[in-house]
C-alpha positions as CSV (number, residue, x, y, z in Angstrom):
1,X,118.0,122.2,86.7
2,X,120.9,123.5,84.4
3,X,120.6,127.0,85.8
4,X,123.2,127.0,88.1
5,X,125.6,125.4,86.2
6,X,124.9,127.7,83.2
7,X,125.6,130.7,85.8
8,X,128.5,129.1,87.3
9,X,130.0,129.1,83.1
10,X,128.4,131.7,81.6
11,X,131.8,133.6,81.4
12,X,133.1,130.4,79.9
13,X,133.8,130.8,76.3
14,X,134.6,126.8,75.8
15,X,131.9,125.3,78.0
16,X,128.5,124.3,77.4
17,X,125.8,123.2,79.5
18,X,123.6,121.4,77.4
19,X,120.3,119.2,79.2
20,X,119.7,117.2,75.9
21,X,118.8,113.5,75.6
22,X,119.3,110.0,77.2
23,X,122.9,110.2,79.2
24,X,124.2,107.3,76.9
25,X,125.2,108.9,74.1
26,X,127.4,111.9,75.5
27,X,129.1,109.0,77.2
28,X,130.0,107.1,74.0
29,X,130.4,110.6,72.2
30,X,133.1,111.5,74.8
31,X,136.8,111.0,75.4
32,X,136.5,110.8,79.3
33,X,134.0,111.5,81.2
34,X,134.6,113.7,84.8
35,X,131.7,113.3,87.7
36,X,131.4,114.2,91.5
37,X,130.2,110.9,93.1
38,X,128.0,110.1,90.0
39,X,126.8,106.7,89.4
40,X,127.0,107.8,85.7
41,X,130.9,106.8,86.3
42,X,129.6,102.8,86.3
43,X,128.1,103.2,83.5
44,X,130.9,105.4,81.7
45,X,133.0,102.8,82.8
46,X,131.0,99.9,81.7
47,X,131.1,101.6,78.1
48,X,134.9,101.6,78.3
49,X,135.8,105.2,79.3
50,X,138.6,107.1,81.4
51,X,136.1,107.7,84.5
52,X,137.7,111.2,86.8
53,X,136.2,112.1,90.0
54,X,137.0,115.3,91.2
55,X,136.6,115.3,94.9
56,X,137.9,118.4,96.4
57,X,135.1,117.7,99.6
58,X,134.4,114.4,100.8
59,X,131.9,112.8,102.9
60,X,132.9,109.4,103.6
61,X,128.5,108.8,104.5
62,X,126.9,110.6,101.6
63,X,129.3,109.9,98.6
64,X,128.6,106.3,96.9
65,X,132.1,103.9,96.8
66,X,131.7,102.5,93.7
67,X,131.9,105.2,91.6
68,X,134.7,106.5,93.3
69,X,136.0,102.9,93.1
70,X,136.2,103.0,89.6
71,X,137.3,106.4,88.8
72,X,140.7,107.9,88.7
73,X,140.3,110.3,91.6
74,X,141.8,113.7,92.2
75,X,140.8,116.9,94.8
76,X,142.3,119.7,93.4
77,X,141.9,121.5,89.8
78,X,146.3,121.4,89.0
79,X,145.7,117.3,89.5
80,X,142.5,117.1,87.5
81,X,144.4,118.7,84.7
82,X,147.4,116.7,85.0
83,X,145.1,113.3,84.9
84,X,143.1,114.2,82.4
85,X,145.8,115.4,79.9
86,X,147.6,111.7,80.6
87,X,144.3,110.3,80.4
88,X,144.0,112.0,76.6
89,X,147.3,111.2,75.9
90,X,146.5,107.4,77.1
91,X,149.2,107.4,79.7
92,X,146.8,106.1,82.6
93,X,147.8,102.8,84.4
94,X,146.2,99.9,83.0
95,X,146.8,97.8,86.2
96,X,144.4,100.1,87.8
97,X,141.4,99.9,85.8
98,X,142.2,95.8,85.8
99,X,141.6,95.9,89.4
100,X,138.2,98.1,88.8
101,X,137.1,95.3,86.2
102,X,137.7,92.8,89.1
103,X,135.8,95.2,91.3
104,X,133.3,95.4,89.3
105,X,132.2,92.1,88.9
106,X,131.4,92.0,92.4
107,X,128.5,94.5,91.5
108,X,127.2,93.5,88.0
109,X,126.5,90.4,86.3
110,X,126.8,89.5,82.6
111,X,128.9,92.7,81.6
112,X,130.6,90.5,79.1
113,X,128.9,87.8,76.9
114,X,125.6,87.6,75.4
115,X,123.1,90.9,75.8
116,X,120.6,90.6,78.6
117,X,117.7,89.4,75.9
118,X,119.9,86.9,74.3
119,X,120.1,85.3,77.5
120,X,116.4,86.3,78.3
121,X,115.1,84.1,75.3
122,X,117.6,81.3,75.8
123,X,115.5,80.4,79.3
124,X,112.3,81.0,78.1
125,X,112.8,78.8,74.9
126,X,114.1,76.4,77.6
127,X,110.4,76.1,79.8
128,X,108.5,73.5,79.4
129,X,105.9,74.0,77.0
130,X,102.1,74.7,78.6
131,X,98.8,73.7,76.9
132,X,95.3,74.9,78.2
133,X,92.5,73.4,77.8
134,X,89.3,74.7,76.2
135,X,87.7,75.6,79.2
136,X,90.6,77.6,80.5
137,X,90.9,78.9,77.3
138,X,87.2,80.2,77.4
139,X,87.6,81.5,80.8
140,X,90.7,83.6,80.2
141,X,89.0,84.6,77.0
142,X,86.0,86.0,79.3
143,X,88.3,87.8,81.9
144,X,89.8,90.1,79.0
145,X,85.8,90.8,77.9
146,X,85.2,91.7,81.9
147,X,87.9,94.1,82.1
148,X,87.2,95.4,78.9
149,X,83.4,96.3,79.9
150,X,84.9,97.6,83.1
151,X,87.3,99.5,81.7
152,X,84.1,101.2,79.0
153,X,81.8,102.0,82.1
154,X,84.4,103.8,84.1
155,X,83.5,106.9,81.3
156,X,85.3,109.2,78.9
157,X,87.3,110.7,81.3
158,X,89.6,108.0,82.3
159,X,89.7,107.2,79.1
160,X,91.0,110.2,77.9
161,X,93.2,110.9,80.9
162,X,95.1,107.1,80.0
163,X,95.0,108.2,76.4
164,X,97.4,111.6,77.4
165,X,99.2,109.1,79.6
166,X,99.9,106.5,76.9
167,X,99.2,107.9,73.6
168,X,99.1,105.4,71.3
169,X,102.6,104.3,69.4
170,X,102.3,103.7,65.5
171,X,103.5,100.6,63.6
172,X,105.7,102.7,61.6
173,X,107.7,103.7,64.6
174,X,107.9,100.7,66.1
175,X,109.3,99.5,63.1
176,X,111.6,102.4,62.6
177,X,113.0,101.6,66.5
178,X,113.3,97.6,65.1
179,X,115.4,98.7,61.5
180,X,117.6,100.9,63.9
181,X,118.6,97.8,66.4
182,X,118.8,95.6,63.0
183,X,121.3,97.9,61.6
184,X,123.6,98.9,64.7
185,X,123.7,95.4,66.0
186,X,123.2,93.7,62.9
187,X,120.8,91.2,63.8
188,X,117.0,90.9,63.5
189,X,116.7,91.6,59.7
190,X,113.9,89.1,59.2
191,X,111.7,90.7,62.8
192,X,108.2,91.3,61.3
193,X,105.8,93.3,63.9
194,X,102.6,93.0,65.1
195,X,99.7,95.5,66.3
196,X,97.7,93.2,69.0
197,X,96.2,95.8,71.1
198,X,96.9,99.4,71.7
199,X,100.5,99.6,72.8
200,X,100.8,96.1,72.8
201,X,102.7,94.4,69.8
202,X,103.9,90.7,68.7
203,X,107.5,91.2,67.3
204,X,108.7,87.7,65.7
205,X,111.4,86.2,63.6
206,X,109.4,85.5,60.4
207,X,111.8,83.2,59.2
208,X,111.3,80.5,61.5
């Protein structure tokens, strides 16, 4: 809840305790990012920024290492100030944060290289390719028909309760959510989608 913390600042002219959105972007958006034993640090770190943990209390059994590990620690509010303003001014010690990177490593793969469904696709294109046979085809086609005359007798009501629980997504948006990974990254400018069932859509590489 952001209660507390907007009682703890309301006499704060310069803060704001704003409970908006996906943590991601307020981490990219920022120019360090300061956390109390938050795993948010891995990821702020992972996207490249100053990391400060200000730890005035410690418990050695409830606080999580790594994001300790990779922060720039401090325990009182003169030496958060202090690091933070070098940190601004970009007088932090590299050698540090070269050690973190090794650190890291020990706890997440593939940080660097090809995105995760870049190297996703590369092992599915590399299985072996699978034919069935009529008959299998036929009795696969005839298991989706069973579960769909299940899934009609069990009445209205489910149905409408996994209607509210997945509301259907349009095309469009799916489309929109494609144009916007097309133009960030720059890629996928040929990716043509497909509505195959409700919520469930083919999205190809027309091109090929």
């Amino acid at each position: 809840s952001a209660f507390p913390w907007r009682q703890a600042t309301a006499h704060l002219n310069n803060c704001h305790v704003i409970y908006e959105g996906e943590v991601t972007p307020w981490i990219l958006g920022s120019q360090a990012v300061l956390h109390h034993s938050c795993t948010t640090a891995v990821e702020s770190f992972v996207l490249d920024k100053s990391v400060l943990c200000y730890r005035p209390l410690r418990d050695e059994a409830l606080d999580p290492p790594l994001p300790i590990q990779l922060s720039l620690e401090v325990a009182s509010v003169q030496e958060l100030k202090d690091t933070l303003a070098a940190v601004l001014k970009e007088e932090t010690d590299l050698k540090a944060r070269t050690a973190q990177s090794e650190l890291l490593k020990h706890h997440l793969a593939a940080a660097e290289g090809p995105l995760a469904c870049d190297r996703i696709a590369r092992i599915f294109k590399a299985l072996p390719p699978q034919t069935a046979s009529l008959g299998e085809r036929l009795a696969g086609r005839m298991r989706i028909v069973r579960k769909q005359i299940k899934r009609q007798m069990k009445g209205k009501y489910k149905q409408r309760m996994f209607a509210d629980l997945y509301p259907p997504t349009p095309v469009a948006y799916v489309e929109a959510q494609m144009r916007s990974f097309s133009r960030l990254l720059n890629r996928f400018h040929s990716v043509a989608v497909t509505e195959l069932e409700t919520n469930l859509y083919r999205i190809q590489d027309v091109e090929r």
